[in-house]
Each structure stands twice: as C-alpha cells, then as structure tokens.
N, C-alpha and C positions, 0 to 999 in steps of 0.2 A: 542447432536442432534440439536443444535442451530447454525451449522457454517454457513449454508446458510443467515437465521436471520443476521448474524454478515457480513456476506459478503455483503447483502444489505445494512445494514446502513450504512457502509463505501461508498459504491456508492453513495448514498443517499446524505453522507457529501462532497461527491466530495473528498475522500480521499481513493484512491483505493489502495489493496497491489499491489506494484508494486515489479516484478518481473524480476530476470538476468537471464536467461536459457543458462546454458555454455556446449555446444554441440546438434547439430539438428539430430540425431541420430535415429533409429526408436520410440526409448522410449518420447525424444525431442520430437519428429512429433504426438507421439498419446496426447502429454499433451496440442500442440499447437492449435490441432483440439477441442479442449476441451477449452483450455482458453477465447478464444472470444466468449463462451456460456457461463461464470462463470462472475454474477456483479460482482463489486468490486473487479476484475483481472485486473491485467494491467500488463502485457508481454514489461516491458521499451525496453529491448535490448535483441537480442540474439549475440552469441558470436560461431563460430564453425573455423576451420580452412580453409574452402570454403565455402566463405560467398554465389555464386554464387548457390554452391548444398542448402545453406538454404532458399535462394529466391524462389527456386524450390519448395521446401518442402513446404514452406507456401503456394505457390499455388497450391500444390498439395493437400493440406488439408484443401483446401476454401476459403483462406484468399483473400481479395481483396488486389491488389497489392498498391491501396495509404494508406493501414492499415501500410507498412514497407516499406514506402519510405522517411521515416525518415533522413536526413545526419550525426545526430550526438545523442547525448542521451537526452541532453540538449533541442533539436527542438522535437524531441518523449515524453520527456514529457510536455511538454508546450501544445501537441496537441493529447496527449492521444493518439498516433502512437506508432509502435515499428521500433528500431534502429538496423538493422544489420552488424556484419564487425566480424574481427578478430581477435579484443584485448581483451582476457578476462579481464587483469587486469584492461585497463580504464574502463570495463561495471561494474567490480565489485564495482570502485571508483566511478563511477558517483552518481550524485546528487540524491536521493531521493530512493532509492533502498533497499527495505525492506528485502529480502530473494532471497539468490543465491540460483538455483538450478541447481548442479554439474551431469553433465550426460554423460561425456566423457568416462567412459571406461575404463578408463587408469590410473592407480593409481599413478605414478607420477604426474600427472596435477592433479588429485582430491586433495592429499593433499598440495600441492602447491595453490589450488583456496581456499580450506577451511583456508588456515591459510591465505589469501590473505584479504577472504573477514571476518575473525576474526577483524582483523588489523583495517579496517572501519568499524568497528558493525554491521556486517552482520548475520542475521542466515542461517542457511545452512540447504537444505533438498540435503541429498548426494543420488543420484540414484547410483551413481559409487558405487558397491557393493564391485568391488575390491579393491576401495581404502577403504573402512570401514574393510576389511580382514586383511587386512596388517597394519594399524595404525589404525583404528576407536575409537578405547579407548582413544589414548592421543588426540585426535582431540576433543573426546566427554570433556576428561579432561580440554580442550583449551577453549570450547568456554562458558564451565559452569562459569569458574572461570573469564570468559570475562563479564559476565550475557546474555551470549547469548544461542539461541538452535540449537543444532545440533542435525537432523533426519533421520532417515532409509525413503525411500520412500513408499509412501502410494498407493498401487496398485501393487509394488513389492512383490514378495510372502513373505520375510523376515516382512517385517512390519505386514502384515496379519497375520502372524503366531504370533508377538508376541500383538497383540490385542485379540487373542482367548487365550492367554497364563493369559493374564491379564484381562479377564470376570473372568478365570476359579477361578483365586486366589481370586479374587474381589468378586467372590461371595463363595467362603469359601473352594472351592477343591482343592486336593492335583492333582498338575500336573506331570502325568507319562511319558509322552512323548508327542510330539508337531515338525512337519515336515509338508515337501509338498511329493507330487508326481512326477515321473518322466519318460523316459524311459529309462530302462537299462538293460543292461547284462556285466557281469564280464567281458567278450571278449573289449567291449567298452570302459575299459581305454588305450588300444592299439589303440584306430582309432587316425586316424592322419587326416588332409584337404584333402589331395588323397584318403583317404578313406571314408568319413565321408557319401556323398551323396547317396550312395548305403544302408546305415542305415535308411535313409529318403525317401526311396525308389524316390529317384530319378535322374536325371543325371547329370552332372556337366555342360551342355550344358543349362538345365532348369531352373538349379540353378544360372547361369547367368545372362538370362533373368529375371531373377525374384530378381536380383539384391540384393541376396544370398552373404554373409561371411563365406566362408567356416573353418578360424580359427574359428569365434562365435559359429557357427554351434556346431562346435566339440566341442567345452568347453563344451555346453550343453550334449553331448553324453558322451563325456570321464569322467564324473564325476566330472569336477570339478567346474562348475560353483555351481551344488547345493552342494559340501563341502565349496567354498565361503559363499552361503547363508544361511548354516546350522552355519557356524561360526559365523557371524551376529546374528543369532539366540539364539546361546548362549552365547556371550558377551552382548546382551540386557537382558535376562530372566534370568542369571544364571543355565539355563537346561548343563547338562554334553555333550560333545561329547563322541562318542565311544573311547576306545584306542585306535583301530587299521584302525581309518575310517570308514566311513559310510558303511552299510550292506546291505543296501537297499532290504527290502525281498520283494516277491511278494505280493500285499496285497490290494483286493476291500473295497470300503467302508464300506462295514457289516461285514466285518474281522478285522476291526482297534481297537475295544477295545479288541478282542483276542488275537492278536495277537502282539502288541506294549504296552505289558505289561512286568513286571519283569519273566526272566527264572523260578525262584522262584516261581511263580504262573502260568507257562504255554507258558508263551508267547516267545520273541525272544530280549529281553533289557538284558543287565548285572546288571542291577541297574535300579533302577523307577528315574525318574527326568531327561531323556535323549533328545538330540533331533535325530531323524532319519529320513530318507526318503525311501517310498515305492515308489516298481517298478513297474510299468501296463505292465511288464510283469513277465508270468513265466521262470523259469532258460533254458526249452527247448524251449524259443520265443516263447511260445503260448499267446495269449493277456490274460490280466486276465479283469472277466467279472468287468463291474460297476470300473470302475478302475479309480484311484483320479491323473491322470496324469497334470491335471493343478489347482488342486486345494489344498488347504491347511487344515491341522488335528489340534485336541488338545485331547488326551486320559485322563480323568482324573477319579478319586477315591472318591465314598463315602464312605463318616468319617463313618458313624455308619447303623445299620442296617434299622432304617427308613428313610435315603436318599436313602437305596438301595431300598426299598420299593417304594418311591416317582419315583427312576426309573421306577420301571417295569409300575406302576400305570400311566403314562403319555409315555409313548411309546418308554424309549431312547433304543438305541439300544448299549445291553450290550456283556460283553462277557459271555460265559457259567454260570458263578459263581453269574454273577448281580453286584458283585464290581464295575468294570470297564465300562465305558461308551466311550465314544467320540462322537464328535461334527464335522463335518468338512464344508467347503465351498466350492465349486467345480469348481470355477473357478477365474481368477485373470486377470485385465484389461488393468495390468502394466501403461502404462504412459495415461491413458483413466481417471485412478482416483487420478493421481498424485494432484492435486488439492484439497485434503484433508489432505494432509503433509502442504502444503503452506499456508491453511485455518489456522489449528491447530496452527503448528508454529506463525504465523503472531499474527493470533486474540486472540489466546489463551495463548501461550508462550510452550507451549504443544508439546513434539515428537509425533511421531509416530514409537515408537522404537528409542531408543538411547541403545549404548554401554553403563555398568555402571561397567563393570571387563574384566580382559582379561583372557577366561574361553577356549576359542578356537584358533588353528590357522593351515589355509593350506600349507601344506610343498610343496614344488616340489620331486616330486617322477618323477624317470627314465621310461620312456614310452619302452623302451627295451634295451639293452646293450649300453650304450655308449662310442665313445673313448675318450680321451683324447686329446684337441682340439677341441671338436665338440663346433659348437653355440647351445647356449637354446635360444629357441623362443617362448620362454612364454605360459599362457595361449589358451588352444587349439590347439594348435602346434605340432610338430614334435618329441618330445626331453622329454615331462616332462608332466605332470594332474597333479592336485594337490589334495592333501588327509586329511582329517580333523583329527585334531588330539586334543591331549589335550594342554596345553600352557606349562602346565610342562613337558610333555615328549618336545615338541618343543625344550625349552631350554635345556632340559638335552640332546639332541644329536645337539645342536648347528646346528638347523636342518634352510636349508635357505628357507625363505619364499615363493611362488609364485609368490606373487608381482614382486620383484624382479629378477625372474627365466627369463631372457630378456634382449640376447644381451653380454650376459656375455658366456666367454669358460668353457669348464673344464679343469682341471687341470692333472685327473685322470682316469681312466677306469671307469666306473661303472655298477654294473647289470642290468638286467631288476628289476623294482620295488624297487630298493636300493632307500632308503629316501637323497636328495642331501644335503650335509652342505657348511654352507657359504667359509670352508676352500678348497671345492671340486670344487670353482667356481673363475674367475680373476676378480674383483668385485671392484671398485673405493669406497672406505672405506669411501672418502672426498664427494659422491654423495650425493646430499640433502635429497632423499629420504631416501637412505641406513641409513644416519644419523638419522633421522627424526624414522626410526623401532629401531635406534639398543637405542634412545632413550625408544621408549617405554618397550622394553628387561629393560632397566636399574631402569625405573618406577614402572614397574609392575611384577617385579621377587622377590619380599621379598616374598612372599608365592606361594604355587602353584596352589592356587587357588582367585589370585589378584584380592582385591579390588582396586577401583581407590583411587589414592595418595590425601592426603589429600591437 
C-alpha cells in the first residue's frame, strides 16, 4: 500500500523510474495517458513500428507535443522528455532505463525484447500475453537467474487474477478456482474477421471508423485470447487447466461459489484447484443477469466449520453448503493501471504475477477442415483458436503452439477441431523463436507437472 509513497521520494530525489514502452498500442495509449499523472514516472522512450502513428497517440491522450520531441534518448533524459522512433533494441540499450515494458502483441518481438532487455539488466513488465504463453516460464527462468523481474501486467486481467489467487493463500484458503469473464458461445470458436463484427453487433463499416482490428477482435470471441490468459494464470498460481480446454459455463456473480466448485460437491470443475472462465451468456444467447464479463474471480474454501460460520456471519456470498465463497472484481482498466507493475517491479523488485512452472499451454486447433497447403494466420484468424490445455498432454501429442501457428503451411488435411502438431506444419526448426519454445519443451518436460529448472 506504500508505492505511491515510494514513487514520490524517487521524484523527490530527482531519480525517476524511468521507463521503455515497446509498442503504442491501445494498451501502450491507456498507460501513456496515465504516465504523466504518475511522480517518479518517466516514459524515456517509446519504441512502435510507426513512430508517426505514436506521435499521434500521445496527442491523442494529452500529451503536449515538446513533452516527445526529444531527437535521441540521451536529450530525453537530460530534459525529463520522452524519445520516439523505431528501434527497440537502442531504447532498450539506452542509458539509464530501469524497466521495459513489452506491449507488442506479437510473441516473436516479445521474447526477442525480453531476452534483449535481460542482456542490459532490464526488468520487464511483459503485457504481450502471447508471448508469456508460449515461452513465459523460461523468460521468467532468464531473468531470475539474471537478478532481474519479469512480470505479468498489472491491469491486465491475468495479473488481477493472480493477486486474488495470492490474498486467498495469504490469508490461509484453499483456492478452488480463479478466472475472469467473458463473451461466449461454443459456435464462437468458428468465427473468423469476416465474421467476427456481426458478434459485436456491429458493421464492418463502423468497425472501421472506429479503427477496429478485426483479427484482435476475434481472438477475443474465438476463445483464444482468454485460453492465452488463463495459461498465464496457471503457470504463475500452479491452478490446473482443464484437459480438454476451457468450459466456460454461464455463470453471474452470486453463482460463482456454486458453481466453480468440485463436480464432487455440485459444481461444474473436475478437480478443486482449476482455473476457468465464465460466460455472460447462456448457451441459447440469452445474456446472463449480473454477469462478470470484464471482471475477475477467486472461489475459495473454509478449512473448518467456524470459517464457515465467520462466512455466513459477515455476509460472503456462499454457495448452498456455506463451504464455498468467492470473491470477485468486476472490472479491469488494462493499460489505465499498468503503472503498478512498473511501481512494484522498479521500487520494490516485486512481480505482479510471474510464471514459476509450466503448468499450461495453448495449442492451435483447426477452426474447420483444412487442406493441405493452407496458410495459418495465427491468432484470431482464419485457420486455427487456440485451446488451453495441460503441458503434459501438450508434449504427449507434440501439439504445436499458437504462438507459432503464423505463416507456416500445412502439410496434411486436417479436421475441423483436430489439435495441429509441429510435424502437421512447414516450420523453420533454425527460427529463434521456434528455438527459443522447443527450448523450454526441453527444460521443463522432466515432469508433467514442471517446476522451473534449477
């Protein structure tokens, strides 16, 4: 409860965290509009592929334009300015650069900038969720063993999720399950970008204007952004995935400790200790009331029968039995509260969620029949969703990552919903990335429930 405290004195000493922000993104834009309200912030450089569209952004979100008219890194901090252009790797070298914060998207560049800004004793707050999917573990691996932090984003629902995961423990409860909310229906891991805006109910015309991503869009509908985030979730907490992928029931807030409980006891988990995400709707598209669609759970269990008593005594809202409670937050500000990652990390040395096993991971699954020759266009796209799984089933069907699912052919026919493996795909074996996973496969497969390598 003391960062602000801590952010002051640093302003105070004239020694601000200063900060690399690598990509102006919508996430990038809500942290920018935030930073020059935050003392002891300092925004050195940003770094995106058109420097021109983040000149934009900053004045789109208030900034006065001699705040980033900086020429170099060097004159931006001499004059408490920030420095715009296109190199991530010189922003991440430059002189005096306390914490990168990774927000491109795109998990080649993410772990490419994390091992970048390792290399100069950087810590890293990764918003790129998909690159923490795909390698997050050996990154967290890299930069512990560097004395450095690597963190899940603060504002992102994943980091939220594992701060309520970490009260619950902290203050002595068994945690049953721990998710966010979303929209979904089973139909939705078939939508594609030509379909996606009719979901959203709106038109491809509006969504233009409104200067709309219709791959983004769809990763969000198709499932697989929240099996991304739910991965994250359980490579930081040790919570299980499903076997067969997220279930996502329909489920209001005053249903969460009924219902994201063990089978065993009524509810709809195979096991206590999962993570899962509820749908705000039900299966025939009816909205469901009080629905936790952008906000974050933790279901957890009293030990004995006078916690369960201190429940009902104090108001929590249980399920039938009084066991079970939850807790939730109902909404999440993404890059508005990023600024509590970069606090922690900096002042503290503190994540805000790190990977500590590799407990999950998203496969690319076939979006409908495909032939042999087709391109996969990754994330949100045409070809593939991706589906949470367990790490050891992952290896045991040499199942290929999502990450990865981008730009590469098939080899072979495949079904609709057929899980893809790395042998079903023309895949450059020597590519740094592909490298860089098939290390962590080699790290983290002595058990099937891997801790990190000593």
């Amino acid at each position: 409860m003391n960062l602000h405290a801590l952010l002051r004195a640093r302003a105070a000493a004239g020694r601000p965290v200063r900060v690399a922000l690598i990509g102006a993104g919508k996430f990038g834009a809500m942290f920018l509009a935030q930073a020059r309200r935050t003392p002891g912030l300092h925004v050195l450089g940003i770094a995106d592929l058109d420097p021109q569209r983040t000149r934009d952004t900053l004045t789109r979100v208030g900034w006065p334009v001699e705040a980033f008219a900086a020429r170099d890194a060097a004159g931006a901090r001499a004059h408490g300015t920030t420095w715009v252009g296109d190199d991530a790797a010189a922003l991440i070298a430059a002189d005096g650069i306390d914490v990168v914060v990774e927000a491109t998207g795109n998990p080649a560049a993410g772990s490419r900038h994390a091992l970048t800004a390792f290399a100069h004793g950087r810590h890293v707050v990764m918003v790129n969720v998909e690159a923490d999917a795909l390698v997050g573990p050996l990154l967290a691996h890299r930069a512990r063993a560097a004395g450095l932090v690597y963190s899940l984003a603060w504002g992102d629902q994943p980091a939220l999720i594992c701060e309520m995961v970490d009260w619950a423990r902290a203050a002595g409860f068994e945690v049953i399950a721990a998710g966010k909310g979303t929209k979904y229906l089973p139909a939705y891991h078939a939508s594609t970008p030509d379909t996606v805006w009719g979901h959203y109910g709106l038109s491809a015309a509006d969504a233009a204007a409104g200067g709309m991503n219709a791959q983004m869009f769809n990763s969000f509908l198709d499932g697989t952004k929240s099996a991304i985030e739910m991965c994250a979730v359980a490579n930081a907490t040790g919570l299980a995935p499903p076997d067969d992928g997220l279930g996502f029931p329909p489920c209001d807030v005053d249903e969460l400790a009924e219902r994201l409980k063990p089978r065993a006891a009524g509810g709809v988990l195979a096991a206590p200790g999962m993570v899962e995400v509820v749908s705000s709707l039900a299966r025939d598209g009816a909205a469901v009331a009080r629905d936790l669609r952008w906000g974050v759970y933790c279901v957890f269990k009293a030990g004995d029968a006078y916690v369960r008593r201190c429940f009902a005594e104090y108001g929590l809202k249980t399920d039938a039995s009084g066991w079970y409670g939850a807790m939730y937050k109902p909404y999440h500000l993404i890059g508005l509260e990023l600024g509590i990652s970069v606090a922690s990390v900096a002042l503290r040395g503190e994540p805000t969620g790190q990977p500590q096993a590799w407990h999950g991971d998203v496969v690319a699954t076939a979006k409908r029949a495909l032939a042999a020759g087709e391109l996969l266009d990754g994330e949100g796209g045409h070809t593939v969703w991706g589906k949470l799984v367990p790490a050891a089933r992952s290896l045991a069907a040499d199942a290929l990552p999502l990450g990865l699912a981008h730009g590469c052919r098939v080899r072979r026919d495949l079904a609709s919903g057929e899980i893809v493996r790395w042998t079903d795909v023309e895949l450059d074996a020597n590519d740094a990335t592909a490298r860089l996973r098939r290390e962590l496969e080699r790290e983290f497969s002595n058990a099937s429930d891997a801790v990190a390598p000593a």
